[in-house]
SERO-4910 file (N, C-alpha, C, O; in steps of 0.05 Angstrom, whole numbers):
BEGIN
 pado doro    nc1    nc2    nc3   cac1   cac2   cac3    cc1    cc2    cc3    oc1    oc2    oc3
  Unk    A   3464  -1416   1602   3452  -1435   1583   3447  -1420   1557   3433  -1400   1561
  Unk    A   3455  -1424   1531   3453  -1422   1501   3420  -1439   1499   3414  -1462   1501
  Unk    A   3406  -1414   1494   3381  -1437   1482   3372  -1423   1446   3366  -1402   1436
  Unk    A   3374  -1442   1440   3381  -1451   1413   3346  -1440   1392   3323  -1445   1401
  Unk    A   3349  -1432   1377   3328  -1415   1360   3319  -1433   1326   3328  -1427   1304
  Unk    A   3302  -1451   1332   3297  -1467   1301   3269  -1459   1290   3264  -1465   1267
  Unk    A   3247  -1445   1307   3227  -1443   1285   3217  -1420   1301   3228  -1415   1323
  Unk    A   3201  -1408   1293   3188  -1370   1300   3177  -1373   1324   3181  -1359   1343
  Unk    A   3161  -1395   1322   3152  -1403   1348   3174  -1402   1379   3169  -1389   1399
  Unk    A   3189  -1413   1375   3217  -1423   1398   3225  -1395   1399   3231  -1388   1422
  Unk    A   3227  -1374   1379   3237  -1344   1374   3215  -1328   1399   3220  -1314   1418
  Unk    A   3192  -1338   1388   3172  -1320   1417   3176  -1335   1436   3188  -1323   1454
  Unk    A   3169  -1357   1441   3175  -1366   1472   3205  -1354   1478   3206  -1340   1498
  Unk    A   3224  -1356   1467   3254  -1340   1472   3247  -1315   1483   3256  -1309   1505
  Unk    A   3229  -1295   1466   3226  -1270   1481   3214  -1271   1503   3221  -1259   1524
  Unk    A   3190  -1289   1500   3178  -1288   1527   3192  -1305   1555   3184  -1302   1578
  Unk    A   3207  -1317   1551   3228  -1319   1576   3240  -1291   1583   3237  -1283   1606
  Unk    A   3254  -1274   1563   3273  -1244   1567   3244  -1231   1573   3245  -1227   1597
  Unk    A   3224  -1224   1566   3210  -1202   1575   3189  -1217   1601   3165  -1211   1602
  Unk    A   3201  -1236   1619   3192  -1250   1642   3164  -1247   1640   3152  -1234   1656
  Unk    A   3151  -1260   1615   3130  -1279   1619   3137  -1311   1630   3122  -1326   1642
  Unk    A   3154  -1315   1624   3152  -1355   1628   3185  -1348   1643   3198  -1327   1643
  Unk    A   3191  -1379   1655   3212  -1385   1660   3228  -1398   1641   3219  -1408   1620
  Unk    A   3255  -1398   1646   3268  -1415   1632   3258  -1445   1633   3266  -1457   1614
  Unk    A   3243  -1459   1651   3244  -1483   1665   3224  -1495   1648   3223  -1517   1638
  Unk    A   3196  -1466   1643   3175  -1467   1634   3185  -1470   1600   3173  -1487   1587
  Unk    A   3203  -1456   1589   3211  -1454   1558   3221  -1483   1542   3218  -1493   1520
  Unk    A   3236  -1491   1571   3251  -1518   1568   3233  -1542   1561   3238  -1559   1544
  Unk    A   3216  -1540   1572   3191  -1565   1577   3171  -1559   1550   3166  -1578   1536
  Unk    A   3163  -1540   1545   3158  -1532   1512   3124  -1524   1524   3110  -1512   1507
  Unk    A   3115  -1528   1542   3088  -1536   1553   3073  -1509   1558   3059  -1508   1579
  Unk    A   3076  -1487   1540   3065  -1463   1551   3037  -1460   1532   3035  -1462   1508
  Unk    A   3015  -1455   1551   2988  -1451   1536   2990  -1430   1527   3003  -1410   1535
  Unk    A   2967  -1440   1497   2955  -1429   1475   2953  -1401   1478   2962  -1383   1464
  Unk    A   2937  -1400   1502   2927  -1378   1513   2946  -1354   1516   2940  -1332   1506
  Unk    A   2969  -1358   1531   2987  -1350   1541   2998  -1337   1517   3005  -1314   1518
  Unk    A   3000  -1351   1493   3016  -1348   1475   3010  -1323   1455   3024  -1309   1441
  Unk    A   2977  -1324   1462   2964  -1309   1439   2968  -1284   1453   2971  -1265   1438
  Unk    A   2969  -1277   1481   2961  -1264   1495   2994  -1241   1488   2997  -1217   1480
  Unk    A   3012  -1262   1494   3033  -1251   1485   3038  -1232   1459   3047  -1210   1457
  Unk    A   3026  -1251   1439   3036  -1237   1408   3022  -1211   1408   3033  -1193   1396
  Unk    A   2990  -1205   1425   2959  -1191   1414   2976  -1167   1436   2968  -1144   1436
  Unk    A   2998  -1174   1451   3002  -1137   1460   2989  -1139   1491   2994  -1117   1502
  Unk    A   2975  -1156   1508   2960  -1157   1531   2989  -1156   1552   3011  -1167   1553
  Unk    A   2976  -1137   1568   2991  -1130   1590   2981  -1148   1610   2957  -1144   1615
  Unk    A   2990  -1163   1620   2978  -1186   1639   2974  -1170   1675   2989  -1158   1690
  Unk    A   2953  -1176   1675   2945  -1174   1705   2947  -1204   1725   2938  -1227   1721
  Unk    A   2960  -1194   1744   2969  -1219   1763   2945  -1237   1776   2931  -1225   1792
  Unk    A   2940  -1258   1771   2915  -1268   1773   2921  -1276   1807   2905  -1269   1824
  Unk    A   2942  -1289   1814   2956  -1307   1844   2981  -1302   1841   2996  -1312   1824
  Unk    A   2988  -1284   1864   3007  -1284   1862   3027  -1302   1873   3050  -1300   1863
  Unk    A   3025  -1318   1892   3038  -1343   1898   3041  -1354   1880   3065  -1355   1874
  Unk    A   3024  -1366   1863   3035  -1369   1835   3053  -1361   1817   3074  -1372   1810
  Unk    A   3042  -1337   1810   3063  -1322   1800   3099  -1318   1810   3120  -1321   1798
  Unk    A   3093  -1313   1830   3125  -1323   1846   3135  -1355   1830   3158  -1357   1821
  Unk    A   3128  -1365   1830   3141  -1385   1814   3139  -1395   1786   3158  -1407   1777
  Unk    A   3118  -1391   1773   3109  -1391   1753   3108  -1373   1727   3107  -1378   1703
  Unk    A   3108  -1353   1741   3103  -1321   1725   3083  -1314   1715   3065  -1310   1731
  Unk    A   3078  -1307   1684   3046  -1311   1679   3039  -1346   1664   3027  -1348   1643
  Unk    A   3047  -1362   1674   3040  -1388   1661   3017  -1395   1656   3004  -1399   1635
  Unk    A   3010  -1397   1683   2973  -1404   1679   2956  -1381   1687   2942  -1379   1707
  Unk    A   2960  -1364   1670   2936  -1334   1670   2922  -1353   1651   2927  -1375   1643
  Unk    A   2900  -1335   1648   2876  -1352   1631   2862  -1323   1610   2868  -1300   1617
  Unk    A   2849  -1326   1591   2842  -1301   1575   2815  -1299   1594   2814  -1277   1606
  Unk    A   2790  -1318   1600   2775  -1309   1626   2781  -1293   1639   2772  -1271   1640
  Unk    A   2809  -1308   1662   2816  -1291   1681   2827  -1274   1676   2831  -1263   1698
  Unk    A   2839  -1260   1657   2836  -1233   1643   2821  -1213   1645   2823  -1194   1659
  Unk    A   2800  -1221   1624   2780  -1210   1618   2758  -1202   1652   2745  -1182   1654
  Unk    A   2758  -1216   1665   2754  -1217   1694   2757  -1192   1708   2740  -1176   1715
  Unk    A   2788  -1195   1712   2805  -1175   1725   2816  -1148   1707   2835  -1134   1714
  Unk    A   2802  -1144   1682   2797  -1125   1674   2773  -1108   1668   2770  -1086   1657
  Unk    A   2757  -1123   1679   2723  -1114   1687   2729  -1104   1716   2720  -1082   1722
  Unk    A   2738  -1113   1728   2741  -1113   1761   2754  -1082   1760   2744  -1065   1774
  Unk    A   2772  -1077   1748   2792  -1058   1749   2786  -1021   1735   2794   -999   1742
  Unk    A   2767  -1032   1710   2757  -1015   1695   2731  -1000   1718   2723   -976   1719
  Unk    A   2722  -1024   1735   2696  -1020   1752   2706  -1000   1772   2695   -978   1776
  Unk    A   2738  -1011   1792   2747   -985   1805   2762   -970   1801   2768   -959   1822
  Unk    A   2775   -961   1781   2779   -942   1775   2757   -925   1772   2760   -902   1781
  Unk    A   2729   -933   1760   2717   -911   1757   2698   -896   1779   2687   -874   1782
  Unk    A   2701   -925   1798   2687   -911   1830   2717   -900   1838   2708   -880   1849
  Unk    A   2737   -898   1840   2759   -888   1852   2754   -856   1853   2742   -844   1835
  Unk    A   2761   -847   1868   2760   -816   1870   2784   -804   1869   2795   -798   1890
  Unk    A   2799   -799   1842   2821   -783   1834   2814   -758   1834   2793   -747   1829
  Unk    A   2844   -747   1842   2838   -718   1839   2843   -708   1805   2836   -687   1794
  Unk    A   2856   -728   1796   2858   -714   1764   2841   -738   1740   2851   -758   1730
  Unk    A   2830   -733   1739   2796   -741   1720   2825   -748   1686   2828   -771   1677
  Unk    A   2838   -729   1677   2852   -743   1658   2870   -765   1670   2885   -765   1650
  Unk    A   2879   -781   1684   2884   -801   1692   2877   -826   1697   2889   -848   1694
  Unk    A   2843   -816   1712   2824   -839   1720   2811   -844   1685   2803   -866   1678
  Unk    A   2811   -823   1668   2795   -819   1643   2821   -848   1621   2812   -868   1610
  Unk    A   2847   -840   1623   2861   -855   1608   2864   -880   1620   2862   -898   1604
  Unk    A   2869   -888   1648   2873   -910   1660   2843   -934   1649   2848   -958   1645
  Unk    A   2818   -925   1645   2788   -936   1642   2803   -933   1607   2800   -956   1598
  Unk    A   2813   -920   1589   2810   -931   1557   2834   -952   1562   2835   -969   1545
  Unk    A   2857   -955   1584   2880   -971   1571   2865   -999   1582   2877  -1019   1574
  Unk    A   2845  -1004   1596   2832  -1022   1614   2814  -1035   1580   2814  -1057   1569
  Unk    A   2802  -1012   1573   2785  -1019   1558   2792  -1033   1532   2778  -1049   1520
  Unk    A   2810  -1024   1527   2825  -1031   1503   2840  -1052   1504   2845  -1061   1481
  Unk    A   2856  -1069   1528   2859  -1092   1528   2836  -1116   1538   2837  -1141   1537
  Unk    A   2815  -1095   1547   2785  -1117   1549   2781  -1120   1528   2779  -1145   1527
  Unk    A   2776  -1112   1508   2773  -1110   1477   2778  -1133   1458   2763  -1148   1444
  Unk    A   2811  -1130   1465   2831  -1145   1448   2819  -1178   1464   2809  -1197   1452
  Unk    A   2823  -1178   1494   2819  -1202   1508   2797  -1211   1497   2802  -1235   1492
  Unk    A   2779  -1208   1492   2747  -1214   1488   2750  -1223   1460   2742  -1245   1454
  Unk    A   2763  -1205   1440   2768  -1213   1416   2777  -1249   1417   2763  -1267   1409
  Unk    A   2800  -1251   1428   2814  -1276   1439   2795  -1296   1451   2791  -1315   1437
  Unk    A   2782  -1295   1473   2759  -1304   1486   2747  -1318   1455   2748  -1343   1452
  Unk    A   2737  -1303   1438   2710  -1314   1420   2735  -1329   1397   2724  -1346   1383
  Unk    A   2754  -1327   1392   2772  -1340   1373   2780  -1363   1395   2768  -1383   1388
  Unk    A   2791  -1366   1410   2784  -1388   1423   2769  -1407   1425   2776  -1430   1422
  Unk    A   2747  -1398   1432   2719  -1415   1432   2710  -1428   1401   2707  -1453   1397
  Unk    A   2707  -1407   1380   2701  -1412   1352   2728  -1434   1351   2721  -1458   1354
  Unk    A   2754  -1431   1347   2765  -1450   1333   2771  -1472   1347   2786  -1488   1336
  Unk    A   2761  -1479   1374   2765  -1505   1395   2755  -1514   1399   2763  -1537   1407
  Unk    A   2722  -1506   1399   2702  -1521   1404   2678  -1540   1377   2660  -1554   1385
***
């Protein structure tokens, strides 16, 4: 299938089918959340919220919450984790932190311009 490129918008959903965020099925239907979208442009490395889901879905319905969630959760063990190399557990807690950051940023731009 040729899928066809008319405004910047259709250009990112295009990438995000090739870099398997969404499906083709999902691109077709035009119906991909806000969320999803911003999450895309801001650089967020998505954490698998369900993965049954995900098996069919991909990241469709992640949420910037459930984000922000499962990057609290993650930042929390990594730092109880007991690595033997401390620069590892040290960088894994800033790349955690730094898309909690950005997510949260998202979180309050959300809220401010929707509510």
């Amino acid at each position: 299938m040729i899928l066809e490129i008319r405004t910047p918008t259709r250009k990112i959903l295009k990438n995000m089918v090739n870099e398997g965020w969404i499906t083709t099925k999902t691109f077709e239907s035009e119906r991909i959340p806000l969320e999803l979208l911003m999450m895309f442009q801001h650089g967020i490395i998505p954490m698998i919220e369900n993965e049954q889901d995900y098996e069919i879905n991909l990241f469709k319905n992640i949420s910037i919450k459930g984000q922000i969630r499962k990057r609290k959760i993650a930042i929390d063990m990594v730092g109880w984790t007991a690595f033997d190399d401390d620069f590892y557990r040290d960088e894994m807690i800033k790349v955690h932190k730094a898309q909690l950051s950005i997510l949260e940023m998202l979180d309050r731009l959300m809220t401010s311009q929707f509510s």
